[in-house]
C-alpha positions as CSV (number, residue, x, y, z in Angstrom):
1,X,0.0,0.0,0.0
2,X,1.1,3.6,-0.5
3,X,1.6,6.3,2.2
4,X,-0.1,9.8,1.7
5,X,1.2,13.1,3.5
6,X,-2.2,14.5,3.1
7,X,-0.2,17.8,3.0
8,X,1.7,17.4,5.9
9,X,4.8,15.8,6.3
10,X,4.2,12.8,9.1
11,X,7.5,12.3,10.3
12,X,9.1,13.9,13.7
13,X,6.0,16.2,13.2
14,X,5.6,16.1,17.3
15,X,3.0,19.3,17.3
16,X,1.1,17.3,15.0
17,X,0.6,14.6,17.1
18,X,-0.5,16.7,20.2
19,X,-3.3,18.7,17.9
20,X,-5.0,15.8,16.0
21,X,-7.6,15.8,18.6
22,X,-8.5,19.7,18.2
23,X,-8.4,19.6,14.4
24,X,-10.4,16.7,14.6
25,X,-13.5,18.4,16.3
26,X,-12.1,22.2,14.6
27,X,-12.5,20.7,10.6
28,X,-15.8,19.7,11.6
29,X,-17.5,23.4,11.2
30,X,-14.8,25.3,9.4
31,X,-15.9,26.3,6.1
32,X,-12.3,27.4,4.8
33,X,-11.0,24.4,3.0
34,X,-7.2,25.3,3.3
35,X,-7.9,24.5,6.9
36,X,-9.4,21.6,6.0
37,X,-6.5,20.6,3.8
38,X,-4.1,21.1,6.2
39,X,-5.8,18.8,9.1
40,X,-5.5,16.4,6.5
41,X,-9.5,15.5,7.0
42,X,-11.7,15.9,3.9
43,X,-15.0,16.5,4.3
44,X,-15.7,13.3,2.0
45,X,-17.3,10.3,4.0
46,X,-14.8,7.2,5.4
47,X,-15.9,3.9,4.9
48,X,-19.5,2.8,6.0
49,X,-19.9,6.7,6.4
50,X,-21.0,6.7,3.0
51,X,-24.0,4.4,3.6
52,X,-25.1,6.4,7.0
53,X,-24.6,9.9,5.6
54,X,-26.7,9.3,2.3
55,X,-29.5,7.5,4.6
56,X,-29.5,10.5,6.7
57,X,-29.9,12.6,3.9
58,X,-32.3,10.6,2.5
59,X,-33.9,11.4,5.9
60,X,-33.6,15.1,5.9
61,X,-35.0,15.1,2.6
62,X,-38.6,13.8,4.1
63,X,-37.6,10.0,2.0
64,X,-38.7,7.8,5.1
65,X,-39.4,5.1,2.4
66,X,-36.2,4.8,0.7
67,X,-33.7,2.2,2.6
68,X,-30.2,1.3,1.6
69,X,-29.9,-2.5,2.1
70,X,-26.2,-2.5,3.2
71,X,-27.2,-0.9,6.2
72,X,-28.2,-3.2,9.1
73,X,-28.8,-1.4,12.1
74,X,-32.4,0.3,12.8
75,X,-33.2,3.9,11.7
76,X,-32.5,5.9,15.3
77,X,-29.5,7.8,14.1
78,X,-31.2,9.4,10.8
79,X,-34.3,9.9,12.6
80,X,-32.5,12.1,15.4
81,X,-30.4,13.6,12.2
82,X,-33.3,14.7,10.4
83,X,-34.8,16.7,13.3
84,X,-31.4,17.8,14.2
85,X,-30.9,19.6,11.0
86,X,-34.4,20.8,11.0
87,X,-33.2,23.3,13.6
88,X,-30.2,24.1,12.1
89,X,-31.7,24.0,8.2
90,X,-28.4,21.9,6.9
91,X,-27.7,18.4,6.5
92,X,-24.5,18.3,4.9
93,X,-21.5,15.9,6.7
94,X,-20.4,18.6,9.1
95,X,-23.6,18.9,10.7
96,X,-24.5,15.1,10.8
97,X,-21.2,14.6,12.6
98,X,-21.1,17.3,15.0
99,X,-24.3,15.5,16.0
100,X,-22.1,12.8,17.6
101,X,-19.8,15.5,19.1
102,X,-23.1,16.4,21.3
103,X,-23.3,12.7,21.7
104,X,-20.0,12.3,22.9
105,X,-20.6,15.4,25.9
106,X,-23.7,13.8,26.9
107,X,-21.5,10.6,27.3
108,X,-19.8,12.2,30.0
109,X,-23.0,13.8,31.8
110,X,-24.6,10.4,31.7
111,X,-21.8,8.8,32.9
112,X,-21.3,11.9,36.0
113,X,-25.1,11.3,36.6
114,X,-25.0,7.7,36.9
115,X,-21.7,7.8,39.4
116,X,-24.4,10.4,41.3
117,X,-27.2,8.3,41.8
118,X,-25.4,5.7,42.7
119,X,-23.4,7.5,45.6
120,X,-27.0,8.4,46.7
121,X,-28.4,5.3,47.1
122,X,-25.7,3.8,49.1
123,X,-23.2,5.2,52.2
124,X,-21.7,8.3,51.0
125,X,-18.0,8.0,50.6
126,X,-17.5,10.8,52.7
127,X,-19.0,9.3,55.7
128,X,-16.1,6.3,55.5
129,X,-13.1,9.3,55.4
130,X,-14.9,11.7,57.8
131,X,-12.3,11.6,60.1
132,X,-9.2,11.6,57.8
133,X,-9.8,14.6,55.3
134,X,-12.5,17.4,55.6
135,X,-13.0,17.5,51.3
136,X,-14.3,14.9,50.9
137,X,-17.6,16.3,49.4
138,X,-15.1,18.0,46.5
139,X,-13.4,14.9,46.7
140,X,-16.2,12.9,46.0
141,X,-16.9,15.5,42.9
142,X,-13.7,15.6,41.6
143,X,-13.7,11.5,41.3
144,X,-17.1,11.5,39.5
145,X,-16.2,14.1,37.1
146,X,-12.2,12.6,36.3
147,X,-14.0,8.9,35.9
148,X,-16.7,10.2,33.4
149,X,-14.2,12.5,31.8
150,X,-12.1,9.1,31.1
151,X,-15.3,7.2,30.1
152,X,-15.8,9.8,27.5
153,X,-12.3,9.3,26.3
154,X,-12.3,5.9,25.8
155,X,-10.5,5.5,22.6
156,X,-13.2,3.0,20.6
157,X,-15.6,5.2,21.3
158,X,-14.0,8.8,21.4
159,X,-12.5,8.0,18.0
160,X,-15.8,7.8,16.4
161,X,-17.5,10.9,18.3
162,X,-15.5,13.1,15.3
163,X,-17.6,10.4,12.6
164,X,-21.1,9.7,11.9
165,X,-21.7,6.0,12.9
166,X,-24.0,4.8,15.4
167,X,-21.8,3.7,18.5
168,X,-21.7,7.2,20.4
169,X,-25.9,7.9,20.6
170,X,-26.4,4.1,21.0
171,X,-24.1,4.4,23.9
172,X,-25.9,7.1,25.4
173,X,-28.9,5.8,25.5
174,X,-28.1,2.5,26.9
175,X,-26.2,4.6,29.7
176,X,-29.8,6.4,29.7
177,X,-31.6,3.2,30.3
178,X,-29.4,2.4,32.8
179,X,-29.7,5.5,34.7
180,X,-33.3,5.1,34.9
181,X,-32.8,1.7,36.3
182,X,-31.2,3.0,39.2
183,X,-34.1,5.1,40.0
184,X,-36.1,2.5,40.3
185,X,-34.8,1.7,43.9
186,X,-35.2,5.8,44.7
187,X,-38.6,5.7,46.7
188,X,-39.3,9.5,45.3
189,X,-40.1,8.1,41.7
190,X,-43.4,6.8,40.6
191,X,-42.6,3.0,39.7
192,X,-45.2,3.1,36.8
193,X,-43.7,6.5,35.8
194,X,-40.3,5.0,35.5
195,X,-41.1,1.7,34.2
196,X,-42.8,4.0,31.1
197,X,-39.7,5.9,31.1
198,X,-37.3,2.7,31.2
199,X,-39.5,1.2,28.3
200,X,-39.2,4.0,26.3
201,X,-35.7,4.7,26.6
202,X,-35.1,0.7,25.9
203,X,-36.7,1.5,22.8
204,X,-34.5,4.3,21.8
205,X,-31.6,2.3,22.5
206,X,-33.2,-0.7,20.1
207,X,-33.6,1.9,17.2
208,X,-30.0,2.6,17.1
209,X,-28.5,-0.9,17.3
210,X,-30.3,-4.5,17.8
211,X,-27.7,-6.1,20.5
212,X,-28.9,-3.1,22.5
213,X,-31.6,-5.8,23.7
214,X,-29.0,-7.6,26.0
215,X,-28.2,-4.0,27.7
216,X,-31.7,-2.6,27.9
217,X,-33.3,-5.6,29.3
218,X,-31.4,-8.7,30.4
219,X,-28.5,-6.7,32.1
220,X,-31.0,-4.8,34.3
221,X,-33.7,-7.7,34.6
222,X,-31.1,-9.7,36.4
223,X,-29.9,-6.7,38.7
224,X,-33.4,-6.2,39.3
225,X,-34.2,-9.8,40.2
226,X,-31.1,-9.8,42.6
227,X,-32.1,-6.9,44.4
228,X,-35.8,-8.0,44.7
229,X,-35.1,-11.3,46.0
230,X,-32.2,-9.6,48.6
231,X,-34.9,-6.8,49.3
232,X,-37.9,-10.1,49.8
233,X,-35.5,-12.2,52.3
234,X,-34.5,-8.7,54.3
235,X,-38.3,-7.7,54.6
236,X,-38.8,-11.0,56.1
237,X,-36.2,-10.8,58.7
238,X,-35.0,-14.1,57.2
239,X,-31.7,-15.5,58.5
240,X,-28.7,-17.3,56.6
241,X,-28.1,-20.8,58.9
242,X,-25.0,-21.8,57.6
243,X,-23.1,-23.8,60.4
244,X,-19.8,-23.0,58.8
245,X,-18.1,-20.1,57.3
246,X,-18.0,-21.7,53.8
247,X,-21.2,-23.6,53.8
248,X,-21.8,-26.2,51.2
249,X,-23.9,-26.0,48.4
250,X,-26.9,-28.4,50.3
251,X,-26.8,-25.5,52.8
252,X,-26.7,-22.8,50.0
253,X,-29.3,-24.7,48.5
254,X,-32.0,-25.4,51.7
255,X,-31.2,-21.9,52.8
256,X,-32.8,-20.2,49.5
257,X,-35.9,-22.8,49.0
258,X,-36.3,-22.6,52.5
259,X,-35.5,-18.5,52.9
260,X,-34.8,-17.2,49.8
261,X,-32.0,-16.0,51.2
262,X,-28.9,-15.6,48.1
263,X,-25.6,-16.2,48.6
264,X,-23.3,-13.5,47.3
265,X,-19.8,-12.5,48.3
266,X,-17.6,-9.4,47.6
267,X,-15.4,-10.6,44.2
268,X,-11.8,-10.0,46.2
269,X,-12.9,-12.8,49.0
270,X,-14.5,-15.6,46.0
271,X,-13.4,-18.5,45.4
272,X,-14.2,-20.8,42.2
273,X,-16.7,-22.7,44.0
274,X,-18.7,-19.0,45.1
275,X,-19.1,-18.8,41.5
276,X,-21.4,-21.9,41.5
277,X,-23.4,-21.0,44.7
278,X,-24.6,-17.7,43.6
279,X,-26.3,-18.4,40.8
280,X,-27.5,-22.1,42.1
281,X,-29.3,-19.6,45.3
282,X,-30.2,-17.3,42.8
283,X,-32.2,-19.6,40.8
284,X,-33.7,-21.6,44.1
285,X,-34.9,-17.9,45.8
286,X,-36.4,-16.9,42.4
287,X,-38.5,-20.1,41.8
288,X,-39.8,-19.4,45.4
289,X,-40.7,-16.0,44.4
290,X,-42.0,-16.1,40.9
291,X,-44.4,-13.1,41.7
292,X,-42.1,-10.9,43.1
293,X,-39.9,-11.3,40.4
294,X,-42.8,-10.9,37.4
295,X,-43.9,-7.5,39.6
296,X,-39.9,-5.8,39.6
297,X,-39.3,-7.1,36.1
298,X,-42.4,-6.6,34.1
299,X,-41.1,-3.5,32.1
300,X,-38.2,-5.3,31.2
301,X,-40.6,-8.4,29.6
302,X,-42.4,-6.2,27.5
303,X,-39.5,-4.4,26.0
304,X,-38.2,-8.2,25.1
305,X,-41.6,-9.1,24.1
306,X,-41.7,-5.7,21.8
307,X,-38.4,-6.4,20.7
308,X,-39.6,-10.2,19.5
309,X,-42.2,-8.9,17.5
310,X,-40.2,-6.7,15.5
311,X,-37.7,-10.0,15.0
312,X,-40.8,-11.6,13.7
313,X,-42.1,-9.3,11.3
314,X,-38.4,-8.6,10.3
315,X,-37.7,-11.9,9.2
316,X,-34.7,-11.9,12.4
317,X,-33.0,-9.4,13.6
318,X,-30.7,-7.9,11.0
319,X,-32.1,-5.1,8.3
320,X,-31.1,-4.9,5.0
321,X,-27.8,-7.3,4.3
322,X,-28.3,-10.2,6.0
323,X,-26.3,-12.6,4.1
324,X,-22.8,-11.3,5.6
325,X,-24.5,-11.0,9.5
326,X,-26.1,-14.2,10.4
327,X,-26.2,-15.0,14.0
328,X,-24.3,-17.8,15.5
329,X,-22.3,-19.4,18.3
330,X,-18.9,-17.0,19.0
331,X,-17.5,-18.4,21.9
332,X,-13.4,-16.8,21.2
333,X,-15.2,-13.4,21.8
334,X,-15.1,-14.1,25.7
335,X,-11.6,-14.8,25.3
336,X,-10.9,-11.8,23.1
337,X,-12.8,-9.2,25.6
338,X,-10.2,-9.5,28.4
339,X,-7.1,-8.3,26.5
340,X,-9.3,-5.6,25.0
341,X,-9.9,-4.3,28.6
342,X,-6.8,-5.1,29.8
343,X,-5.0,-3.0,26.7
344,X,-7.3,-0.1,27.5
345,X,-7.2,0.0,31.4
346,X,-4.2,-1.6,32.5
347,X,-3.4,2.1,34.5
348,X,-6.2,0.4,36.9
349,X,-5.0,-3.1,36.5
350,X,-1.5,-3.3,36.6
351,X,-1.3,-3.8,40.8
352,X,-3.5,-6.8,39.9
353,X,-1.0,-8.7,37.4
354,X,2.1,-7.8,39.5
355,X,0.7,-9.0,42.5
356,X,-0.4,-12.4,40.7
357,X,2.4,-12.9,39.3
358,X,4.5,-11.6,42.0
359,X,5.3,-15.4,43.7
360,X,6.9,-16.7,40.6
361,X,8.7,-13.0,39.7
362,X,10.2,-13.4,43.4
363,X,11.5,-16.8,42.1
364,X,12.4,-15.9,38.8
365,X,13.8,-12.7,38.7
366,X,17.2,-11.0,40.4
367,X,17.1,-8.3,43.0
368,X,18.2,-5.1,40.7
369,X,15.0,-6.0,38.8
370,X,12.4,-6.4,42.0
371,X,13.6,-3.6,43.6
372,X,12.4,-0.7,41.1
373,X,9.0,-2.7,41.1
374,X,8.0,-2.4,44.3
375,X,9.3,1.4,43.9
376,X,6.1,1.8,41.7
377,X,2.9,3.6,43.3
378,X,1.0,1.2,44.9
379,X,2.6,-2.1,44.3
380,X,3.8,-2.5,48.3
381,X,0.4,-2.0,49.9
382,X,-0.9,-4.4,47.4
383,X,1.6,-6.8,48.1
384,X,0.9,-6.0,51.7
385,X,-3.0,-6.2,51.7
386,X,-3.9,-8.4,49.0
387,X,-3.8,-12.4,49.3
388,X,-1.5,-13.8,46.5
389,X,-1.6,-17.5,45.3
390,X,1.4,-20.4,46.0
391,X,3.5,-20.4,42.8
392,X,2.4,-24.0,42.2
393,X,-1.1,-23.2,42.3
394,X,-0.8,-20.5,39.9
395,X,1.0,-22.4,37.2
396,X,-1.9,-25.1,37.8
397,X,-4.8,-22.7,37.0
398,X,-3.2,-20.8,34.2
399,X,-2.5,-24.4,32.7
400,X,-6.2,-25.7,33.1
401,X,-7.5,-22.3,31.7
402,X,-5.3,-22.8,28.5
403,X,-6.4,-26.2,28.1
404,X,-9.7,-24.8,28.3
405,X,-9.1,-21.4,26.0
406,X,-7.7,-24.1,23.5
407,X,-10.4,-26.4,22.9
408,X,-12.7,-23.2,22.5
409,X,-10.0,-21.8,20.1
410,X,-9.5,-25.5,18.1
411,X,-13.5,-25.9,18.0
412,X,-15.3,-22.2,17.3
413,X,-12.6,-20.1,15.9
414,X,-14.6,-18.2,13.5
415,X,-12.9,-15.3,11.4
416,X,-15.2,-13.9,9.2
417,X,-14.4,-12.6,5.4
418,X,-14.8,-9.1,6.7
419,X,-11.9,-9.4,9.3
420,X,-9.2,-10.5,7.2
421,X,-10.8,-8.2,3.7
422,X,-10.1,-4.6,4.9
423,X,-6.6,-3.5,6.1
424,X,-8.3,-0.2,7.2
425,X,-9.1,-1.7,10.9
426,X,-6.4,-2.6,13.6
427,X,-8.0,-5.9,14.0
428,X,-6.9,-7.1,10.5
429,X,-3.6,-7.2,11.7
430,X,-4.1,-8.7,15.1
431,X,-6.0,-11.5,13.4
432,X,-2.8,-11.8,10.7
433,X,-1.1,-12.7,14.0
434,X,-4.1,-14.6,15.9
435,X,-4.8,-16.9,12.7
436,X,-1.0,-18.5,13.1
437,X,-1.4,-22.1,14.2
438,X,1.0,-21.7,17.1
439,X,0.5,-18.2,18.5
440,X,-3.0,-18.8,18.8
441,X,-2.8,-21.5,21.5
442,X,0.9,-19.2,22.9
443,X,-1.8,-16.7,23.9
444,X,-4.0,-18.8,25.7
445,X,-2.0,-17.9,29.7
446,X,-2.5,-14.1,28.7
447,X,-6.5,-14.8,28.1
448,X,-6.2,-16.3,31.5
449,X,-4.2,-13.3,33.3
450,X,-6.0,-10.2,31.5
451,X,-9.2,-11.8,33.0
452,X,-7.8,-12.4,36.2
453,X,-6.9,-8.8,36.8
454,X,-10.2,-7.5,35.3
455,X,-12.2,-9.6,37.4
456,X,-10.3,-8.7,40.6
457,X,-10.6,-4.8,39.6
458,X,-14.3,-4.8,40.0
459,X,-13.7,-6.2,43.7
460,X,-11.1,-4.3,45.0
461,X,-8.2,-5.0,47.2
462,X,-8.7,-7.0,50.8
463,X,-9.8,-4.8,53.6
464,X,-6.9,-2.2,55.0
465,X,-5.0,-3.7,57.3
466,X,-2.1,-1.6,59.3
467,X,1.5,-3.0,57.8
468,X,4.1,-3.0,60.6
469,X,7.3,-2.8,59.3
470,X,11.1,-3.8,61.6
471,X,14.0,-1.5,61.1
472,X,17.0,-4.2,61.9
473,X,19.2,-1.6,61.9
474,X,17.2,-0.1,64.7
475,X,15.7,-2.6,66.4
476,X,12.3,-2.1,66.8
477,X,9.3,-1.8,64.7
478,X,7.5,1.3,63.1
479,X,4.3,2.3,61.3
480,X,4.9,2.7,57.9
481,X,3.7,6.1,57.3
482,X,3.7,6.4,53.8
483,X,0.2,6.7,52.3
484,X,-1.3,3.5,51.4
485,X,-3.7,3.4,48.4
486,X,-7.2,1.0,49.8
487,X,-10.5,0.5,48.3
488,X,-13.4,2.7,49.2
489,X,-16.0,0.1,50.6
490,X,-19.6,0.6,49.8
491,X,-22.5,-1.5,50.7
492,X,-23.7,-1.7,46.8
493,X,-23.9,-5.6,44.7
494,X,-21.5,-4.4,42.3
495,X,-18.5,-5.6,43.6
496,X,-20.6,-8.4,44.1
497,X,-20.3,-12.2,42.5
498,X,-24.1,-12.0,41.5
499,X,-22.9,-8.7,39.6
500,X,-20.0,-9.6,38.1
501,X,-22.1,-13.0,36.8
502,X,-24.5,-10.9,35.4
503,X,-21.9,-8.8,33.6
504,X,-20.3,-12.1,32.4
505,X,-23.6,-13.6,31.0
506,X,-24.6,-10.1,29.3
507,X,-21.5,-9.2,27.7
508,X,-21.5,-12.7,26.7
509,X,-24.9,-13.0,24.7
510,X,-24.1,-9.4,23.3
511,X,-21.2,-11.3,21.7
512,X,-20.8,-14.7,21.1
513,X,-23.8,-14.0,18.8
514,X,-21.8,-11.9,16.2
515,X,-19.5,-13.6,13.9
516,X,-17.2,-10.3,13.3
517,X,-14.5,-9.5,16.1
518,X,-15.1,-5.6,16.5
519,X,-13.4,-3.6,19.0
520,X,-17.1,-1.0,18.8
521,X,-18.9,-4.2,19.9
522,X,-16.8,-4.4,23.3
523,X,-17.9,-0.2,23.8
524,X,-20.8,-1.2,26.5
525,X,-18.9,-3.9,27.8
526,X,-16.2,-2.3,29.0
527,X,-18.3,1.1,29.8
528,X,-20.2,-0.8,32.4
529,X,-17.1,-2.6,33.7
530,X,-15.8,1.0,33.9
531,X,-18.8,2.4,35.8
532,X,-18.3,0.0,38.8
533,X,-14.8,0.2,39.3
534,X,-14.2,1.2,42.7
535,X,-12.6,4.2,43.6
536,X,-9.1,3.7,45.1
537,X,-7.7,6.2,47.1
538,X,-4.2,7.2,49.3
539,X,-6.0,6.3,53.0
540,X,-3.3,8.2,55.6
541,X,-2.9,5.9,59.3
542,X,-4.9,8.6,61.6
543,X,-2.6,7.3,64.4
544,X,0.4,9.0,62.4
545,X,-1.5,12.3,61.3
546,X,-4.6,13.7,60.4
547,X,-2.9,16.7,58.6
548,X,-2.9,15.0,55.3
549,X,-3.2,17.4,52.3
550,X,-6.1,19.9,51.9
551,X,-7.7,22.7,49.4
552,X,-9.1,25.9,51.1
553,X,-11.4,28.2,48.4
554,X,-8.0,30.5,49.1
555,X,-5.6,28.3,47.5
556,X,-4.0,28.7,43.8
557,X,-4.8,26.4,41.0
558,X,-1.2,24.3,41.4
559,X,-2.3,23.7,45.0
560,X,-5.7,22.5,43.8
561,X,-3.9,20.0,40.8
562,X,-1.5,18.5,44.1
563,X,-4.5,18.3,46.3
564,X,-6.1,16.2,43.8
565,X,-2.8,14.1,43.2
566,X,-2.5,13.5,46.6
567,X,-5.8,13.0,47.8
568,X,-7.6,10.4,45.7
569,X,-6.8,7.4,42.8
570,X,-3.5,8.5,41.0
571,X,-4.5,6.0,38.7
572,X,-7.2,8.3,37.1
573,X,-4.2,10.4,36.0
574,X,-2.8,7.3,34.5
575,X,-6.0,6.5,32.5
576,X,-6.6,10.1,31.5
577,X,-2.8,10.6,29.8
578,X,-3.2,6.7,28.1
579,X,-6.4,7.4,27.0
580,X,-5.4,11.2,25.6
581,X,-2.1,9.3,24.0
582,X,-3.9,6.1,22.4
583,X,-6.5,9.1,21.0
584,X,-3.7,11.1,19.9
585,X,-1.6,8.6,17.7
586,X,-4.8,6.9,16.4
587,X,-6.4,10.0,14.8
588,X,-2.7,11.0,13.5
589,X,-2.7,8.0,11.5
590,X,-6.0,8.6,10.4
591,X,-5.8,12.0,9.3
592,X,-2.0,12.1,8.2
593,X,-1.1,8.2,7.5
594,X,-3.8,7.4,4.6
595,X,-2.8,5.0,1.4
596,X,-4.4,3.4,-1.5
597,X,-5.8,0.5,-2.9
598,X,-4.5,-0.2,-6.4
599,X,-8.1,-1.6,-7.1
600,X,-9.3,2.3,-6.3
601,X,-6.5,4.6,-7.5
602,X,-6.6,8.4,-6.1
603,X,-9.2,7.6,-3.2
604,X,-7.3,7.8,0.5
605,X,-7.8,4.7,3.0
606,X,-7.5,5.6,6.5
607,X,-6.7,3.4,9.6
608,X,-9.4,3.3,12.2
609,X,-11.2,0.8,14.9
């Protein structure tokens, strides 16, 4: 393939680099076409761009008839563009795409509003750090609005916030939905009101994309379920009468017939077997309970039950080419989803994998190397707090999860045409690598150790324990005073094994169905992963000192930016300057690393997702 300048010369061009993301949203409205020229961004559409813009148009034009059959997903973009340029009397490419630009800003609202309900319904975070810093309210603020600031700048879907596809407003409005299924636990809402409102923001979701269905209805349906049947055995005053600590599944098992009592543990204290419990309680208290769970649910069945009709009078659930999108059993895409979130949040992860791995890199590795490790932020308390498997047991589960990766690889490996036909997405030439009979079973212990550390980053480290440290050269033992960064506990099911099995099933019926490997298809899952995170903060030892850093309304700005270094998840900074560099280098080789196909002479190809 050949390399275009696009009018500016790509290499050692740093300034380039560290603009791409303001010409990408300055092209969008400028009118002078030497500016235009020089961001090295036509105003011509990009790949499936062509079908959606001239659909829109179609829209715009009042042509609610006419259809383009290469388009699959349901009208809800062009409906929203057409009264969108109604107010604005334009429909040309700028305008369609800046539509996503407001999609991409309400992203981060959503995602601020959602982190707000959700403090509300459960302890306030403040309340836990009363005694050890006096801002936390701002702190509490400052967290919200640097985690939905990130959210927004998650690469997949901030890349295509500057193009007009579907994944930004789809994304909103499943974050929509699932805002309005938090109300439903908020006593000041009218449950019919909401259930209307949860309906009809399902439905908005559906008319964007299809596998909206799993997000819309199943993913809250089962949170729903969960809470009812928690809220029915609390009500009741029921009692768990497990004789151990780790009861056995006929306990588990006569305590939810009997009780309907579930049994669900924090993620950071499960085991393998918890993972079988929960859902085996689950199941027991909901069959006790059938009308409870019908009464919580019921908005959620007639959304599926809408959404079935329209697969029947469809013909299934794909419009216009249906030939290249048939539905079918994906299993790889659970194994694919773990590096994916890995690659994008390993600022949040990393503690996790060093500390796994930490037993066999104590073996392995010489001093001069373990030494600048546990220099890193964060990695001593986490080897301090956090449990950490024998070697031997390790080695043993990574090589049972491999065997296991590898029969789903060797049996329902599917790479369809599309994925290895366009060197214009990233994932081309991962699968050029993937496809290779022997690194495709190599990769199988990285499947198992991105999913490890994902898993464990929606539970959290172990409680905070107080790490006593001897000075031999003293003689005697003292606090360690440096601040140690701890979980922020909350009472909520999202750290939860019922949650995180939910999560699992969701993400996986969103997926496995689809034949095509798509880093937009993993958008939601990873958003929702994102949301319920938990915070991790620097948590000072109040026997040491209570005069840990603090903001007055007096200070300057740089004291403000080292409050907020010191004083909550450093990690967020981490995330925030990955996400702004992976956003960065992508849209430089979009807009200034295009090339040709021979079969279309004089047209630019540009990478993207």
């Amino acid at each position: 393939m050949k390399a275009i300048s696009a009018g500016v010369r790509p290499g050692g061009n740093g300034r380039a680099i560290l603009s791409t993301l303001l010409n990408l949203l300055r092209v969008m409205w400028c009118r002078d076409e030497r500016v235009v020229k020089l961001a090295g961004f036509t105003a011509k559409p990009n790949k499936d761009e062509v079908f959606h813009i001239r659909q829109a148009q179609a829209y715009c034009a009042g042509k609610y008839a006419q259809w383009d059959p290469k388009i699959t997903t349901p009208p809800g973009l062009y409906m929203l563009s057409a009264a969108f340029s109604a107010v604005f009397n334009r429909c040309d490419i700028k305008t369609l795409r800046a539509l996503n630009v407001l999609g991409i800003l309400g992203v981060f609202f959503q995602a601020f509003g959602i982190h707000l309900r959700r403090n509300r319904q459960k302890e306030p975070v403040a309340e836990q750090l009363q005694s050890q810093d006096e801002n936390d309210e701002l702190l509490q603020k400052a967290y919200m609005t640097h985690t939905s600031l990130n959210i927004a700048l998650f690469p997949p879907l901030f890349f295509f916030s500057v193009l007009y596809y579907t994944d930004v407003l789809s994304t909103l409005y499943v974050m929509m939905n699932y805002d309005l299924f938090l109300r439903t636990s908020n006593t000041k809402y009218a449950r019919l009101w909401t259930s209307i409102e949860i309906v009809f923001s399902g439905l908005l979701a559906l008319l964007c994309r299809q596998t909206n269905i799993f997000w819309v209805a199943v993913f809250p349906a089962a949170l729903t379920i969960v809470r009812a049947l928690k809220d029915a055995a609390t009500k009741e005053n029921k009692q768990l009468s497990y004789k151990h600590p780790t009861p056995t599944f006929s306990e588990c098992a006569n305590d939810a017939w009997a009780s309907g009592c579930v049994y669900d543990g924090p993620v950071r204290d499960a085991s393998f077997i918890d993972f079988l419990k929960t859902p085996l309680t689950l199941v027991l208290a909901a069959a006790r309970n059938p009308v409870i769970i019908v009464g919580a649910v019921w908005p959620y069945i007639f959304l599926v039950g809408l959404f079935g009709t329209f697969v029947v009078w469809n013909g299934g659930v794909v419009l216009g080419d249906k030939s290249n999108h048939v539905a079918t059993i994906h299993l790889p895409q659970m194994l694919y989803i773990w590096p994916y979130i890995f690659f994008f949040s390993w600022p949040l992860l990393y503690l996790y994998l060093i500390r796994l791995l930490w037993p066999i890199m104590w073996l392995t590795l010489p001093e001069p190397l373990l030494s600048p490790l546990q220099r890193i932020p964060g990695v001593f308390s986490t080897l301090m707090t956090t449990p950490s498997p024998h070697p031997s047991d390790l080695v043993r589960a990574l090589g049972i999860l491999s065997l296991l990766a590898s029969a789903v690889i060797y049996f329902n490996t599917i790479i369809h045409p599309f994925t290895l036909a366009d060197n214009r997405h990233y994932v081309f030439y991962v699968f050029r690598i993937l496809r290779l009979p022997l690194i495709k079973y190599l990769v199988t212990p990285v499947y198992g150790l991105c999913a490890w550390s994902c898993i464990q980053g929606l539970g959290g480290h172990a409680s905070p324990q107080t790490v006593v440290l001897t000075d031999d050269s003293k003689g005697s033992s003292e606090t360690k005073t440096k601040p140690r960064e701890v979980v922020l506990r909350d009472d909520s099911d999202d750290g939860f094994v019922s949650f995180l099995l939910i999560w699992l099933l969701t993400t996986a019926l969103a997926l496995c169905s689809a034949p095509l490997v798509e880093p937009r298809y993993c958008i939601l899952p990873w958003i929702m992963w994102r949301l319920h995170v938990p915070a991790r903060r620097p948590i000072r030892d109040p026997r040491v000192s209570k005069a840990g850093p603090r903001y007055s309304a007096g200070s300057n700005s740089s004291s403000l930016v080292r409050w907020l270094y010191n004083a909550y998840d450093r990690q967020l900074w981490l995330e925030t300057l990955w996400f702004l560099a992976v956003n960065a280098v992508t849209g430089y080789v979009f807009l200034y690393r295009g090339f040709e196909w021979v079969q279309e002479p004089g047209k630019v190809q540009r990478f993207m997702w």
